[in-house]
N, C-alpha and C positions, 0 to 999 in steps of 0.2 A: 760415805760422801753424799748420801742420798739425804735430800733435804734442806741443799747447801743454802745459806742466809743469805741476801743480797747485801752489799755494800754500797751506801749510799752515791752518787754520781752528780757530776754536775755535766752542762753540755760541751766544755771543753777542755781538759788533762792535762798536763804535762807530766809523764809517766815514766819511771826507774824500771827496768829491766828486772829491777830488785824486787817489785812491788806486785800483789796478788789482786786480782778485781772477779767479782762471780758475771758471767753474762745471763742474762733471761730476756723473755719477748718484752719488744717495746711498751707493754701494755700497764708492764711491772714495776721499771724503771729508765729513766731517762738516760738513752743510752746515744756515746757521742759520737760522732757521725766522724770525727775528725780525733786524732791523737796525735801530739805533739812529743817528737822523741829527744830524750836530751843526748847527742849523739856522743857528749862526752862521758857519758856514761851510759854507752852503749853495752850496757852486761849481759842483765836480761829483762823483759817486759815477759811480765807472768800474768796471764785470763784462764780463766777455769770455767765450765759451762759441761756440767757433770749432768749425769743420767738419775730421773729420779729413781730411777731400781736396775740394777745388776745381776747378774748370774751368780754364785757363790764362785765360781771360777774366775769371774771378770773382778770380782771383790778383792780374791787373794791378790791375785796381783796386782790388782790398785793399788792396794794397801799402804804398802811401804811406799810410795807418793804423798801420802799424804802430809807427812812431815819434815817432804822437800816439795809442796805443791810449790812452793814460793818460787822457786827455780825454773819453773818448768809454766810455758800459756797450752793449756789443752781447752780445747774449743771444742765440743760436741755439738754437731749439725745435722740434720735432717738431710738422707741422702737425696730426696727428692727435691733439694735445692727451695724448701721454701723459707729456708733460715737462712739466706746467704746475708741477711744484715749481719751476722756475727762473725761473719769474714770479715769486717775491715779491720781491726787492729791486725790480722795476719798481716795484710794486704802490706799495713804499714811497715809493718817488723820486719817485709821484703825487702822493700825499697831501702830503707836504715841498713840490709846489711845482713841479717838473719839468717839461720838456716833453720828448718823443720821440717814435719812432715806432713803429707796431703795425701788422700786417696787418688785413683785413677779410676779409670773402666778395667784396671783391671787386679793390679797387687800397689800397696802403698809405695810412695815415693818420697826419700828425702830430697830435698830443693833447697834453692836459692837464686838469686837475682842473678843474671848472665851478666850484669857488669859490674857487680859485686869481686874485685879479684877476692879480696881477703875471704870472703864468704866463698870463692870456690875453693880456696885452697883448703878451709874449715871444712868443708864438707868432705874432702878427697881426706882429711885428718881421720874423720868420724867414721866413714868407712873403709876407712886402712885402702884406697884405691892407689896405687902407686902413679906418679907422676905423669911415666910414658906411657898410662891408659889413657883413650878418651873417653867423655861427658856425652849421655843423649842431654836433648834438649827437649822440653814441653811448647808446642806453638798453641796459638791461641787458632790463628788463621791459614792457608794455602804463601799470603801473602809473608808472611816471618819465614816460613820454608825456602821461598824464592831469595831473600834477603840474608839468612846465613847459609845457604848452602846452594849450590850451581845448580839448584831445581831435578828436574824430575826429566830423564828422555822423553827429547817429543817425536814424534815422525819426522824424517824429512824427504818424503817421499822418493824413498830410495828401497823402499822396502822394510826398514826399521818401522817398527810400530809406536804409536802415540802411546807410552805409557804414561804421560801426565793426565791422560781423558778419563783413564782405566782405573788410577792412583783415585782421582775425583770424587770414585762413587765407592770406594773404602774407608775414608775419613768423612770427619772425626770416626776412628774405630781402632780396636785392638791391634793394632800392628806398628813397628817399627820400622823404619826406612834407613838406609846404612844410605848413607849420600856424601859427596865429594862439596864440604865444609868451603865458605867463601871466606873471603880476607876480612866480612865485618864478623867473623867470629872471634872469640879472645882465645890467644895462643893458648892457655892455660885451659882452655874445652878439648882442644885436640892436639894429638901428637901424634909422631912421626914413630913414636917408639914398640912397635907389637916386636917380639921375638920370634915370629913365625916369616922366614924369611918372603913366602909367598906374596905376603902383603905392608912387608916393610915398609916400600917408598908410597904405602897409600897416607892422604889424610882427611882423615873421614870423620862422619859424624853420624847418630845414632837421632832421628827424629820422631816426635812421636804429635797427633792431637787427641787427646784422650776424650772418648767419646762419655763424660763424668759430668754431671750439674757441678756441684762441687767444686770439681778441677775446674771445670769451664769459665765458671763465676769468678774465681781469684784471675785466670788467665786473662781474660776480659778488663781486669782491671789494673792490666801491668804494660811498663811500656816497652817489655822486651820479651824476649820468652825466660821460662826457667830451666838451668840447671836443673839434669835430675837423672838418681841412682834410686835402684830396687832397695828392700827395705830386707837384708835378711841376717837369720839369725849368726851374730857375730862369730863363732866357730862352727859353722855348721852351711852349708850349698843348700839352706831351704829357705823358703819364705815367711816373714815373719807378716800374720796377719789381721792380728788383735792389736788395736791401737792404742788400750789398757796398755798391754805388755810390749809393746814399742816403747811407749812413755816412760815404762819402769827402765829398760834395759836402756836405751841409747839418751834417757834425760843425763843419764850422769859422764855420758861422753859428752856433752856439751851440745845438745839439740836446744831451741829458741822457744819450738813452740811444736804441739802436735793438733792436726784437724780430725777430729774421729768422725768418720764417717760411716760408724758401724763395722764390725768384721767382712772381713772379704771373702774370697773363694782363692786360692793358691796356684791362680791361670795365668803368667804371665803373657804378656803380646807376643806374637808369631813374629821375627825379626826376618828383614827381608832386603838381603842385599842388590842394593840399584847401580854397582857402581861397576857389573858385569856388563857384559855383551848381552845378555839377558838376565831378570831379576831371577834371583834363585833364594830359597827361603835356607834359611841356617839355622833357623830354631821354631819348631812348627810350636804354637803356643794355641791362646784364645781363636783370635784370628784362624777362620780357614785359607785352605791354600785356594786360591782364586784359579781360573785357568788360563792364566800368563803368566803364574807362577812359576818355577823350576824347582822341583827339590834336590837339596843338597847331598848327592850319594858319594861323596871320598870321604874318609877318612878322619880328614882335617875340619869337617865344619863343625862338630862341638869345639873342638879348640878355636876355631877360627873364632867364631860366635863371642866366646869368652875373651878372648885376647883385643877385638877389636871393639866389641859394646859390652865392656864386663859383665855389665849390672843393668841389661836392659829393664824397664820396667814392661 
């Protein structure tokens, strides 16, 4: 795929999901600031923006893409965020409806628009998530955190500590926040359903702001946060971290579009439940444990962890 041709371009589109385009720097060709989606033929919008040279390992599994490239908008970006012009057709394919995948600060993420139902129930499809699991969400800001979820403890001088002040100087960073989800979340992000009876009657929600150019740049340019699930290999409890072999294996489950942001490191976020008497970490990841943290010593917090943010990223 190294060498890919450019496809001639004009400044404005009207684009089939069906249909393949190569991206390159503006310098090369005219590329449209704006795309037009025909939403009645919402299938797929296919962009490719390929690596001039590979690994022989990253080749093999390209490979067989290549004669479903058509299926499938894979977008190769510059992790240092100076290519984020080649996000907007993503950006688009969100808003329309889409699901794909993005990098984070820390292990890739499948997404979608938080008011997208059909795009969340697509997504909960492609990763076999059952129903009565909940959805983290990708915020852009402190302000989305306040807006779908009861926010963060704050002091009230009673002895309780300011954990919102503490929370501040964490974010954007590797960690996830378990928080008691508000009424402008869509029923379809959280449920009621864990089978761990300890935490039955909770309804919660798994937050993250990922400290990523990348992530940050698409997130900036949406008007709600994203749905979002870890990225792992479909029979197997690990992470899948080459964005080649993302494309191979979950294109044909029905993914929109993939962002490569180069391969990752296999570190998900340290999840950290706020919805205690005190935060207590349930899954020590990237993230260090801070010293307001609590770690989780029963029993139950790998299960808890899994049952209640399946698929944290």
């Amino acid at each position: 795929m190294a060498g890919t041709k450019l496809f001639p371009t004009q400044s404005t589109h009207s684009l089939s999901f069906r249909h393949f385009f190569a991206l390159a720097p503006p310098r090369a060709v005219s590329y449209p600031t704006r795309v037009r989606l025909d939403c009645a033929k919402l299938t797929r919008l296919r962009v490719l923006a390929m690596a001039a040279k590979r690994s022989p390992k990253r080749l093999k599994y390209s490979a067989p893409r290549v004669s479903k490239i058509d299926d499938l908008v894979y977008v190769e970006v510059d992790p240092s965020g100076t290519e984020n012009w080649k996000l907007e057709p993503v950006i688009e394919l969100l808003n329309q409806g889409a699901v794909g995948v993005i990098p984070t600060d820390t292990v890739y993420a499948i997404v979608c628009h938080l008011k997208s139902h059909s795009a969340i129930e697509r997504l909960r499809r492609i990763k076999n998530i059952e129903p009565s699991k909940p959805l983290s969400i990708l915020c852009r800001s402190l302000r989305d955190i306040d807006t779908y979820t009861t926010g963060f403890p704050r002091g009230d001088g009673q002895g309780h500590a300011n954990i919102f002040r503490a929370v501040k100087h964490c974010l954007p960073g590797p960690y996830t926040f378990i928080l008691t989800a508000s009424k402008e979340l869509p029923k379809q992000c959280v449920r009621y359903g864990t089978t761990t009876a300890k935490y039955s009657a909770r309804k919660n929600v798994g937050v993250r702001m990922p400290d990523d150019a990348i992530c940050q740049a698409i997130l900036e340019k949406m008007d709600a946060p994203l749905i979002s699930t870890s990225v792992k290999w479909p029979k197997e409890n690990e992470w899948m971290i080459d964005p080649v072999v993302i494309a191979d294996i979950y294109g044909a489950e029905g993914l929109d579009f993939v962002v490569d942001g180069g391969i990752r490191v296999a570190d998900p976020s340290t999840v950290v439940d706020m919805t205690r008497a005190s935060p207590k970490i349930v899954r020590l990841g990237k993230g260090p444990k801070l010293h307001w943290m609590a770690s989780e010593d029963d029993n139950e917090s790998a299960v808890y962890a899994d049952e209640l943010i399946p698929s944290a990223t």
